[in-house]
C-alpha positions as CSV (number, residue, x, y, z in Angstrom):
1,X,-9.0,-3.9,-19.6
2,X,-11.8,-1.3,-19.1
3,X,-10.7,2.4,-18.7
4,X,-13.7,3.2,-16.6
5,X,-11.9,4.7,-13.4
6,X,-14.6,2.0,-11.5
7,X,-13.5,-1.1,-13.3
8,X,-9.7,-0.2,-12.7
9,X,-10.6,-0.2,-9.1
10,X,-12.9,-3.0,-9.2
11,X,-9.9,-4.9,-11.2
12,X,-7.6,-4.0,-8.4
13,X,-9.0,-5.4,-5.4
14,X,-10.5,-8.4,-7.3
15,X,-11.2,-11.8,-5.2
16,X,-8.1,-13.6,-3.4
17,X,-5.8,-10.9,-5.0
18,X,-4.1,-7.6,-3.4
19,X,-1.3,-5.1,-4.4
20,X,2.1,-4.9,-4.1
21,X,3.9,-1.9,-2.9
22,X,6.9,-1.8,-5.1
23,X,7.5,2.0,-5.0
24,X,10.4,2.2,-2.4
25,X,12.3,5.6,-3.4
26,X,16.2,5.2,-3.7
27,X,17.2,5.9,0.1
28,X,14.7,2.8,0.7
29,X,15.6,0.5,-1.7
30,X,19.1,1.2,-1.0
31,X,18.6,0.7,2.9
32,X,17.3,-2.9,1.6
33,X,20.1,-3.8,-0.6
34,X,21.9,-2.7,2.1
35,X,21.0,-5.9,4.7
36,X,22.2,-8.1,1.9
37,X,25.4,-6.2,1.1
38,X,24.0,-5.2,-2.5
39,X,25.5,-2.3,-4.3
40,X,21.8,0.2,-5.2
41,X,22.6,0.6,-8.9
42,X,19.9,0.9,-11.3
43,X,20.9,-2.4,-12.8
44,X,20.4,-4.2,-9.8
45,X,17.1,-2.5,-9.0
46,X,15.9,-3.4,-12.4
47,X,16.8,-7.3,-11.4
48,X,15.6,-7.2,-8.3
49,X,12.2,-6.0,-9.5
50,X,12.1,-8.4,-12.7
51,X,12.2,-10.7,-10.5
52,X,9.0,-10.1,-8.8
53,X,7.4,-9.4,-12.1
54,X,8.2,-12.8,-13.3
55,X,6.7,-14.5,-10.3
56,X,4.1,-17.4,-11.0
57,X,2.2,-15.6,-7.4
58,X,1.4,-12.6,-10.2
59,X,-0.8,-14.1,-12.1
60,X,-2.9,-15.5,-9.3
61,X,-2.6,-13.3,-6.0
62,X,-1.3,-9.6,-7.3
63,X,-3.7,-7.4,-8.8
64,X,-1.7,-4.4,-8.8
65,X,2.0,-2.9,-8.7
66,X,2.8,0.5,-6.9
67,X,6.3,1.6,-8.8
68,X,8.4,4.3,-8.2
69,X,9.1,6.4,-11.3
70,X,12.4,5.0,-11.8
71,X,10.9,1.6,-12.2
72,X,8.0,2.5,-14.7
73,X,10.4,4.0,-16.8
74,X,12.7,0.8,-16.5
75,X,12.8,-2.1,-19.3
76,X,13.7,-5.7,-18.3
77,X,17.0,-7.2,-19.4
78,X,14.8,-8.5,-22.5
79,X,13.9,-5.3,-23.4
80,X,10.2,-5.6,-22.4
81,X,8.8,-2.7,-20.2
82,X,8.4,-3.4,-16.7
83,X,4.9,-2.2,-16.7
84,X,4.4,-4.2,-19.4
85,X,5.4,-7.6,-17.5
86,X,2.8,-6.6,-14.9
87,X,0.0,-6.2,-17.6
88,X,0.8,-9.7,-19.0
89,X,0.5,-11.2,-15.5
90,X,-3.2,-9.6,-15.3
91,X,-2.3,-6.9,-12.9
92,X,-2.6,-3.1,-13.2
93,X,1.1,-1.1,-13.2
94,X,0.5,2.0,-10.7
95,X,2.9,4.7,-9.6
96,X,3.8,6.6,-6.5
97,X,3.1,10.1,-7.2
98,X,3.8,11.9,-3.7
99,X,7.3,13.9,-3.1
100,X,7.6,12.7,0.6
101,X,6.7,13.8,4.0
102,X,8.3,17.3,4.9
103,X,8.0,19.0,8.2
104,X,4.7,21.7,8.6
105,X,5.3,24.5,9.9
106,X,3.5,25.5,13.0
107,X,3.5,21.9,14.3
108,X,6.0,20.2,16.9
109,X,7.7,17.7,14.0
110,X,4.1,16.8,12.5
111,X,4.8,16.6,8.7
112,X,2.7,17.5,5.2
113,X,3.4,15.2,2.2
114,X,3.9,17.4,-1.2
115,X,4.0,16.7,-4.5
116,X,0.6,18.6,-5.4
117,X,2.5,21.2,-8.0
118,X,3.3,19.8,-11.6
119,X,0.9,16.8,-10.4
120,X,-1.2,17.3,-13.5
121,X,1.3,17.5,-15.8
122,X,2.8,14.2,-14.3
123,X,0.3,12.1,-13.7
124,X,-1.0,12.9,-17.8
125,X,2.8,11.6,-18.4
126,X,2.3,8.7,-16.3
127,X,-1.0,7.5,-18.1
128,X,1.1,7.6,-21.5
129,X,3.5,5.2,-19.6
130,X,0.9,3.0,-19.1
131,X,-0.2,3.6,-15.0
132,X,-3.9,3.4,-14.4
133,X,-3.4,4.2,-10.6
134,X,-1.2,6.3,-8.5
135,X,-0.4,6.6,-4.7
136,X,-0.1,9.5,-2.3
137,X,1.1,8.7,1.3
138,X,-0.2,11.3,4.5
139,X,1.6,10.7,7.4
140,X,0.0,11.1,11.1
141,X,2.4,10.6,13.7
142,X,1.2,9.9,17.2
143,X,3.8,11.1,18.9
144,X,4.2,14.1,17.5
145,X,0.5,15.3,18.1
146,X,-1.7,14.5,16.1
147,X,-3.2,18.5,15.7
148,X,-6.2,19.5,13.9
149,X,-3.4,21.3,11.6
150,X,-1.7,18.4,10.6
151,X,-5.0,16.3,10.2
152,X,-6.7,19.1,8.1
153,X,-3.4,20.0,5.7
154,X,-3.3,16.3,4.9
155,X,-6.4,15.7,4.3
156,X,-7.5,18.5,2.0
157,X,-3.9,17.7,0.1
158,X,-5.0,13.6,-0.3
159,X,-8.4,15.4,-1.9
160,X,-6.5,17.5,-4.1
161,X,-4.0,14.9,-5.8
162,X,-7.3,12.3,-6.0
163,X,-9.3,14.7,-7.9
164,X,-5.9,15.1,-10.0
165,X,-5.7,11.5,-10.5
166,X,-9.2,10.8,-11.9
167,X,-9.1,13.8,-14.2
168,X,-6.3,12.0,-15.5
169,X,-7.7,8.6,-15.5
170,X,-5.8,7.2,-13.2
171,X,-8.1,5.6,-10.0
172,X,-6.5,7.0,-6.6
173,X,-5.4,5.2,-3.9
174,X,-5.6,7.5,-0.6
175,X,-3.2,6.4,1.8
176,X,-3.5,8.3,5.4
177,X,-1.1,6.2,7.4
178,X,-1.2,6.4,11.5
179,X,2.1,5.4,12.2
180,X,2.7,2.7,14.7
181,X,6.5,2.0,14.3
182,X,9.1,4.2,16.1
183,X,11.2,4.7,19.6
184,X,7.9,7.0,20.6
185,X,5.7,5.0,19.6
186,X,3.9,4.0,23.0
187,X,0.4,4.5,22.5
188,X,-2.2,2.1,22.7
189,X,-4.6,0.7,20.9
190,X,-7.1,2.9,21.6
191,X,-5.3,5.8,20.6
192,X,-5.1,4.4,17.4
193,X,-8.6,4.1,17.4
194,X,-9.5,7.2,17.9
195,X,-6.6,8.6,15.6
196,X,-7.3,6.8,12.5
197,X,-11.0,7.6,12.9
198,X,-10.5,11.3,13.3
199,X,-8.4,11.4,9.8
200,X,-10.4,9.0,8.2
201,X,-13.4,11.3,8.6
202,X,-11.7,14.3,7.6
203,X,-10.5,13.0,4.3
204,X,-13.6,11.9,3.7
205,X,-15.2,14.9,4.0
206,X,-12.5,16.7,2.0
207,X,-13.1,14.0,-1.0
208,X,-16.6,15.2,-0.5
209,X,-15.4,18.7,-1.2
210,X,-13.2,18.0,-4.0
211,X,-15.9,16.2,-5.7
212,X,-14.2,13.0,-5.9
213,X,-16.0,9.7,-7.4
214,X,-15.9,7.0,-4.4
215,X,-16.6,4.3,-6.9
216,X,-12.8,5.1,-8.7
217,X,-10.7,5.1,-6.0
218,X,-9.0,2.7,-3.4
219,X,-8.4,3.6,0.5
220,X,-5.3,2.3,1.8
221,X,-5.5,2.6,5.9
222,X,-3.2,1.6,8.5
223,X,-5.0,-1.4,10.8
224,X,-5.9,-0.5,14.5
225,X,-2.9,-2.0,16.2
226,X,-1.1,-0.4,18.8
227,X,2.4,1.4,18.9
228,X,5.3,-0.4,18.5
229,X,6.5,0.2,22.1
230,X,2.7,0.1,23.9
231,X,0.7,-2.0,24.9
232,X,0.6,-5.2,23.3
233,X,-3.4,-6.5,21.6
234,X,-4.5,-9.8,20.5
235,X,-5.1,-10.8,16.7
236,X,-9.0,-10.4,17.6
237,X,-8.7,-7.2,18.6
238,X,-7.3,-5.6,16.1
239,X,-9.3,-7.3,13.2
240,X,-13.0,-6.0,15.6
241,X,-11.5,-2.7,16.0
242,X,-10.5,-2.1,12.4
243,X,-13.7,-3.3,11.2
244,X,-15.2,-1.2,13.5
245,X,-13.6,1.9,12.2
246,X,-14.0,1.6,9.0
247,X,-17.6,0.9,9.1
248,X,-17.6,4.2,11.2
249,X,-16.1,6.1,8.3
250,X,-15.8,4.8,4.9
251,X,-18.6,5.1,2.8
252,X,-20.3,1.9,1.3
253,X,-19.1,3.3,-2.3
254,X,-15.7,2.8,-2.0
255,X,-15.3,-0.5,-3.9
256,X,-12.1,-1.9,-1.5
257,X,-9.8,-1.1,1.3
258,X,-6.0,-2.7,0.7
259,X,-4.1,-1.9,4.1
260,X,-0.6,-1.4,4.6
261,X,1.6,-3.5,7.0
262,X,2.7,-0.6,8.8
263,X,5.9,-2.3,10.4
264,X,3.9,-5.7,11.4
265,X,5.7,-9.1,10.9
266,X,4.8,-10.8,7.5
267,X,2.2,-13.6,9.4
268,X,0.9,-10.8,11.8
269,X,-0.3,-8.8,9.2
270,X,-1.8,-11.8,7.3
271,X,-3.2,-13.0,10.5
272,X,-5.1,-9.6,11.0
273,X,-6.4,-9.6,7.3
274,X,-7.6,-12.9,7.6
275,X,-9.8,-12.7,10.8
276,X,-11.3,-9.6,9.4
277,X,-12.4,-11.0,6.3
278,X,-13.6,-14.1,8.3
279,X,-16.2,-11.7,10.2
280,X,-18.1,-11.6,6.8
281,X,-20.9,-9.4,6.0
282,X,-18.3,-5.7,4.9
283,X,-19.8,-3.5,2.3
284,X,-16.3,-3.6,0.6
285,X,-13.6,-6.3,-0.3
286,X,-10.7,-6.0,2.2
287,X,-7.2,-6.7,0.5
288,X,-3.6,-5.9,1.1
289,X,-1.1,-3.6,-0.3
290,X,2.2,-4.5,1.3
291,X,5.7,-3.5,0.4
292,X,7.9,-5.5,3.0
293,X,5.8,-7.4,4.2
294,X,5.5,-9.1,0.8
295,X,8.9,-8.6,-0.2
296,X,11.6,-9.2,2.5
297,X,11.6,-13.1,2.7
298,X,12.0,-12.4,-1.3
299,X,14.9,-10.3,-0.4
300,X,16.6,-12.4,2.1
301,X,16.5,-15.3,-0.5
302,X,18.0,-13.6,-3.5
303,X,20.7,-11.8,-1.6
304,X,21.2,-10.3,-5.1
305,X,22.8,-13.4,-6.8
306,X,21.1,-15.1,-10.2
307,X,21.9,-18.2,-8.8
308,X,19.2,-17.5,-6.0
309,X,16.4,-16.3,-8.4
310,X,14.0,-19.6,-7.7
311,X,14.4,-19.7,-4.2
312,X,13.5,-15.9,-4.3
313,X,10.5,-16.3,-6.4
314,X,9.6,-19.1,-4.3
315,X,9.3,-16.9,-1.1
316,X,7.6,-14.2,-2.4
317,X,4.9,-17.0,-4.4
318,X,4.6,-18.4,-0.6
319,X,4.1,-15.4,1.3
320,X,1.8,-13.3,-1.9
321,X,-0.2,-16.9,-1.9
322,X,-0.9,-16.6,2.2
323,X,-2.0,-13.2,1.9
324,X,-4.5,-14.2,-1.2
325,X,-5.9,-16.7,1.2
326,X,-6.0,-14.0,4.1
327,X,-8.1,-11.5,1.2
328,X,-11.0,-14.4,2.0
329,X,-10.8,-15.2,5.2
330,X,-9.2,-18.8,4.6
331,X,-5.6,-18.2,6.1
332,X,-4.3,-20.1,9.2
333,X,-1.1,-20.6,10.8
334,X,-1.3,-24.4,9.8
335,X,-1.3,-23.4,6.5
336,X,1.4,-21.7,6.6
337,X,3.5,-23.5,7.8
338,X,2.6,-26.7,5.5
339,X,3.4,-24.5,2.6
């Protein structure tokens, strides 16, 4: 594969293929492993991943892998690197480079994600390891303001790790997630609107800034849906105001946009990705980078026995497969349910 920072990204958001977010930190993971009364060792986590890895859905509807740092430093049973099983399956290994939300000071529970010192140092280790992309995560919580504070500090901080990253070569994914899940959650719609297109302007003006190259890096956005508690929006909706938004703020040189779930059901999120790319005529591919919503039928199958390995695979095939079909617009519900 090419080590231009442009092909990486290209490579990642390729036709009928998206990412998945297999970077859950150990209190995640564990809160997983938890619903199906699995012990979080690293043995099991090393399993559970393999797994994945070994899917048949990798090779033809994953482009990518987010891991945690654990993971990319893990080995399969057979000795193989982990990263190594993604790169045989055609996808590019990735890492998750941020140290976690932390509450700002000045704000009423708004939060700044860290990570930015050491990040050079890291991210020259993580290239050695084999990563050719990272993720940072900003979180913008609704509730909690959003202030110009909050908005700005995460922004400028998303422009300094992505400037990092492709000193490094290592394409960035910028991730400013709008949170929609949560007992305050209440807003609607159109709050979303207008909050996701207030920090999606601002980091793109701070990438400006930082004199990051559009071409090598990937934006990861929450979709324009409403809070979890407000009120509720059709499919349409959210697909003609997402599209909306980001043809309001992301530059035509940004070569693909793989949203997040964001605490939608599996099909909902499909659903939206699928009517979007339906609408036809976007200046950039639209994809998916989902964690649960890729994973948690996988999950539920396993239930951490070997035994359960095929069913498991099976699941996550099925529901990687819809999402490939969603990535052009071909998705429906009849398909899925004749899978």
């Amino acid at each position: 594969m090419s080590e231009r920072l442009e092909d990486i990204a290209a490579a990642m958001v390729r036709e009928g293929q998206g990412i998945l977010a297999a970077d859950e930190s150990s209190g995640t993971i564990k809160k997983r492993f938890d619903q199906i009364n699995l012990e979080s060792t690293a043995d099991n986590r090393r399993d559970y991943r393999e797994m994945l890895f070994r899917a048949e859905a990798m090779q033809d509807a994953i482009s990518g892998v987010i891991l945690f740092d654990e993971t990319l430093r893990q080995s399969a049973k057979d000795g193989t690197p982990l990263a190594e099983l993604i790169r045989a399956a055609g996808a590019v290994p990735g890492i998750k480079v941020d140290a976690g939300a932390k509450p700002l000071v000045g704000t009423k529970g708004e939060k700044i994600t860290e990570g930015l010192d050491g990040l050079r140092e890291r991210l020259a280790e993580y290239h050695k390891l084999g990563a050719r992309f990272a993720k940072w995560r900003a979180v913008i919580d609704i509730p909690a303001g959003p202030s110009h504070n909050a908005i700005h500090a995460n922004a400028h901080a998303l422009a300094r790790y992505a400037a990092l990253c492709q000193e490094a070569g290592i394409v960035p994914i910028v991730e400013p997630e709008v949170i929609m899940d949560g007992a305050d959650c209440t807003h609607d719609i159109k709050t979303c609107e207008m909050v996701t297109t207030w920090i999606l302007k601002e980091v793109y003006q701070e990438l400006y800034f930082a004199g990051v190259a559009l071409e090598g890096t990937i934006l990861k956005p929450n979709m324009i849906v409403p809070g979890q508690h407000g009120p509720k929006a059709s499919r349409e909706e959210v697909a003609e105001r997402t599209v909306k938004v980001l043809k309001d703020c992301v530059p035509t040189a940004v070569p693909g946009i793989a949203f997040l779930s964001g605490g939608q059901s599996d099909e909902e999120a499909t659903a939206h990705l699928s009517i979007m790319n339906a609408m036809g005529s976007l200046p950039w591919a639209l994809t998916f980078s989902y964690g649960r919503a890729l994973q948690q039928a996988a999950l539920k199958a396993w239930g951490g026995k070997p035994e359960n390995v095929a069913a498991a695979q099976a699941a996550f095939n099925h529901r990687a497969r819809m999402n490939g079909l969603a990535a052009t617009g071909r998705w429906s519900a009849d398909l899925e349910k004749a899978a």
